[in-house]
N, C-alpha and C positions, 0 to 999 in steps of 0.2 A: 550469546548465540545459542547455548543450549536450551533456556531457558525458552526463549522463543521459536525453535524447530517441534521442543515440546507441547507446547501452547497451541500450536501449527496442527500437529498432529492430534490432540485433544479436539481442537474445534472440528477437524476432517470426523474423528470416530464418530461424536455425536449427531453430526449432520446426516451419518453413513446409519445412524442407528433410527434416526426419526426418519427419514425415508423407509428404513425396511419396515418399521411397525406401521405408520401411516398411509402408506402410497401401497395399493392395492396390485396382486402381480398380474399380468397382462394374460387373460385366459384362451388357450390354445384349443380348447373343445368347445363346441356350439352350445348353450344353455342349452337348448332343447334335448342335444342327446349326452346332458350327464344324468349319471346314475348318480340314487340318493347314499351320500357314504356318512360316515358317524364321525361327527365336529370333533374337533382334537382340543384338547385342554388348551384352554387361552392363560398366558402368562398373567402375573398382576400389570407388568407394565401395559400390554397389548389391551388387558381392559381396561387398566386407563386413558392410554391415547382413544381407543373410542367414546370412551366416555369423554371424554374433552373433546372431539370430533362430535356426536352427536350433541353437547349443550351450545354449542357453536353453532352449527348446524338449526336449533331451535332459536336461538335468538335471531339470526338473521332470518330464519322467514318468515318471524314477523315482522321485519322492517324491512324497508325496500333501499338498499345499499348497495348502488351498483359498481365499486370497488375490486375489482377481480370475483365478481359474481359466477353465476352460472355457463352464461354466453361468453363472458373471453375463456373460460377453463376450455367450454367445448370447444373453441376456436383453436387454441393451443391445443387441442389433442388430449388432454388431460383427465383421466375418467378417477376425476376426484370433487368432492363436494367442496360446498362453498366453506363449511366450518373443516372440514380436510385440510383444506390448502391453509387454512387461517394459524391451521394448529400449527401446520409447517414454516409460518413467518414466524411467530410467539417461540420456537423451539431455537430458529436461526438468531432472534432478538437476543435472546436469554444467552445464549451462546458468544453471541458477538460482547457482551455486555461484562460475562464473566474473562473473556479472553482482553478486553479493555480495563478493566481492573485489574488482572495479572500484569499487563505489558506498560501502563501510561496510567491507571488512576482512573476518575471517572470523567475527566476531559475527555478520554477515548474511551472511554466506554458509551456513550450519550449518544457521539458519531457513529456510533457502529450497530446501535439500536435501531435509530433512524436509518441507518441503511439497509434495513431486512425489505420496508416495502417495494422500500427504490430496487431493492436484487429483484422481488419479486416481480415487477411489474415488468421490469426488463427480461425477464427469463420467459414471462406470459407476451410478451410484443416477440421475442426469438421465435419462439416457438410456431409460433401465428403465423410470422411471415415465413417462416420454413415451412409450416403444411399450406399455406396459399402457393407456395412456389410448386414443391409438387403435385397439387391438383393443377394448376399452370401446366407442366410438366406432360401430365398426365390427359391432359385435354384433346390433344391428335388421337389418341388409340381411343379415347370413349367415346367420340366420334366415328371413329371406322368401328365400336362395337354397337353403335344405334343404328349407322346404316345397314352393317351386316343383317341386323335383327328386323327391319325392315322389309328388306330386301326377302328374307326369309317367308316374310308374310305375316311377320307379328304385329302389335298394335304398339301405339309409341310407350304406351307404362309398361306394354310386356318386353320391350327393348330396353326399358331404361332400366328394368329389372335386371335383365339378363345382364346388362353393362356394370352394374352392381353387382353381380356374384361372380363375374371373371377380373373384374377392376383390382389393383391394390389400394391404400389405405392413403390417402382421405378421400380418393374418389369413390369408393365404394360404401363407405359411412353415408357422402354426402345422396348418394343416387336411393341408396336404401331409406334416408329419410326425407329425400319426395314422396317414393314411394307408399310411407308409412303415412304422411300425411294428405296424398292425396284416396288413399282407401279411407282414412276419417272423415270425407267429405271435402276440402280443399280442393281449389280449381288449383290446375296442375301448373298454370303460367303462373299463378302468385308462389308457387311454391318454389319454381325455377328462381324465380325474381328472385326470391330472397336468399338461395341458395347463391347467385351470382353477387350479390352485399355480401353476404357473409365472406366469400372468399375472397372478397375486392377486384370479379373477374370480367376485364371489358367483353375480354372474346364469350365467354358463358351467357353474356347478356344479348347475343347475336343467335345464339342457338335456342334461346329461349321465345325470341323474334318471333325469328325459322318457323319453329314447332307451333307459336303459337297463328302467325297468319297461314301455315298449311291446313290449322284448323277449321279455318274461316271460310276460305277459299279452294283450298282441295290444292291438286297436284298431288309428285312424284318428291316427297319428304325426303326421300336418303338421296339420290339425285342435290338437293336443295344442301344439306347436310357434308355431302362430298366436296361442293363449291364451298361451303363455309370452310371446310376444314383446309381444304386449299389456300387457301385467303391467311388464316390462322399459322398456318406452316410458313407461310412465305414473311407473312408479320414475324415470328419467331427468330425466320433467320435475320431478318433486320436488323432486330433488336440482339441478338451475337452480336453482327455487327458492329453495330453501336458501344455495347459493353465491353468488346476489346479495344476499342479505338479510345475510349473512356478509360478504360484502368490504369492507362500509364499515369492519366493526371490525379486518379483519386491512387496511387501507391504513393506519388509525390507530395499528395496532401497529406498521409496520414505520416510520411517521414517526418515533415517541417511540423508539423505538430506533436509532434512524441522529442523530436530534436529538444527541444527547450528544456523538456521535465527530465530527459537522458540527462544532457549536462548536469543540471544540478544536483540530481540523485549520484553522481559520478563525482561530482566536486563534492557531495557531502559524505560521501564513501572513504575515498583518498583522501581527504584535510576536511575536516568538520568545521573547526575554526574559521577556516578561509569564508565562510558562508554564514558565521553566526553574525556578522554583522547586518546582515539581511532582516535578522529577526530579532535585533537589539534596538535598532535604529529608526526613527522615525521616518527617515526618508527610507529606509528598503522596505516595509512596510509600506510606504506609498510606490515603490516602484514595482511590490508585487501586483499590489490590486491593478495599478497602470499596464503593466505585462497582460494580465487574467485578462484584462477588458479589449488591450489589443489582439490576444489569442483568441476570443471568441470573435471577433467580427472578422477576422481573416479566417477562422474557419467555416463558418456563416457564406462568407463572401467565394473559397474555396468551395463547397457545400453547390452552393449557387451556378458556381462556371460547370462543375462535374455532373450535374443535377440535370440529367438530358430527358425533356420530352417528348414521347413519339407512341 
């Protein structure tokens, strides 16, 4: 037990130590207004991580490996490069692989290597749908801030600015680079368009409509905008609706699915033995894979029933 809370706690430092040298901190003053100050002595480790960050960094651009590339980091929120993040799987690998060899041999060590991309990938899909939810979120108020701006008398890029510097974070990332793209020449609809993909946003893609047939045709834009946002709010509560009616059955789903793995982590706790015949015998061996295959198609099929569209 010791042996393994230590192991625990060695894999925690290291993960806690390649995060602080690697992952860059979140800067609280605007580029433009810092002053120039005098670089502070970098450790040997600190220029090694970026030296392994920037050869990382050179090899993939020149190959085109779209693998947790550029576009899902910025999706996930992430202001870290593509050999950044690379270096932070290779550190999680090396770790999982060394704590596999202490605990199990290199049976577990092999699994635990291969699961650096699988964390990774999953930690980059969290993250995604967590900032698509708040720009979702955040869609009502940048709405009442384009009609405000409108209404004011401004033009729709100088609303969409202004909704950009009172917005919080990801709507304000995303409005600033309309912005930025469409002063490099971009037409302002393909810029929307692509903003509304990126965030997987039906309602974004009605507002980009909006803006673009008031262009065509004329009218009263924040009028137009007010109805949309209307529409948007009332859709919203819907969909409450719907997600509490729904989560009685997906808390039920995920009980009967964890119920299975409970018991036997519990029967292998309490009497070890009771359960070695499982993994002695050729038929529990087939009744595991039997189990695995029945567990995924009722979860699938669970998945399905809870899985409401609207």
């Amino acid at each position: 037990m010791i042996l393994y809370t230590g192991v625990a706690l060695l894999v925690a430092a290291i993960l806690l130590l390649a995060v602080a040298v690697v992952a860059p901190g979140a800067s609280r003053v605007p580029l433009d207004r810092r002053r120039p100050v005098q670089a502070a002595a970098e450790s040997s480790l600190s220029r090694f991580a970026g030296s392994a960050a920037g050869l990382a960094e050179g090899f993939f651009a020149r190959r085109k490996i779209r693998l947790f590339n550029r576009e899902a980091l910025e999706q996930a929120g992430l202001r870290l490069g593509q050999g950044d993040f690379y270096v932070l799987l290779l550190s999680g690998a090396l770790v999982g692989a060394l704590a596999g060899l202490l605990v199990g041999g290199p049976l577990l060590a092999v699994p635990l290597v291969l699961l650096a991309p699988v964390a990774g990938h999953l930690v980059l899909t969290f993250l995604a749908g967590r900032r698509r939810s708040r720009f979702d979120d955040q869609l009502g108020d940048t709405l009442q801030l384009l009609s405000g701006g409108l209404r004011a008398g401004h033009s729709i890029l100088r609303a969409i600015d202004a909704a950009g510097n009172e917005s919080q974070s990801p709507t304000a990332e995303e409005m600033r680079r309309i912005i930025t793209e469409t002063s490099l020449g971009r037409d302002l609809l393909d810029s929307l368009t692509d903003t509304a993909d990126r965030m997987q946003n039906e309602d974004f893609v009605w507002i980009a409509q909006a803006i673009q047939i008031n262009r065509e045709v004329g009218g009263n834009l924040a009028e137009v905008l007010d109805q949309v946002n209307e529409t948007i709010r009332e859709r919203s509560e819907i969909k409450g609706h719907i997600k509490s009616l729904a989560a009685e059955g997906k808390f039920s789903a995920y009980i009967l699915m964890a119920m299975p793995v409970g018991i036997v982590l519990m029967l292998m706790l309490v009497n070890p033995g009771y359960m070695n015949v499982m993994f002695t015998n050729p038929l529990g061996w087939g009744m595991i894979v039997a189990s695995i295959i029945l567990m995924t198609i009722g979860g699938l099929w669970m998945r399905k029933i809870i899985d409401l569209k609207f």
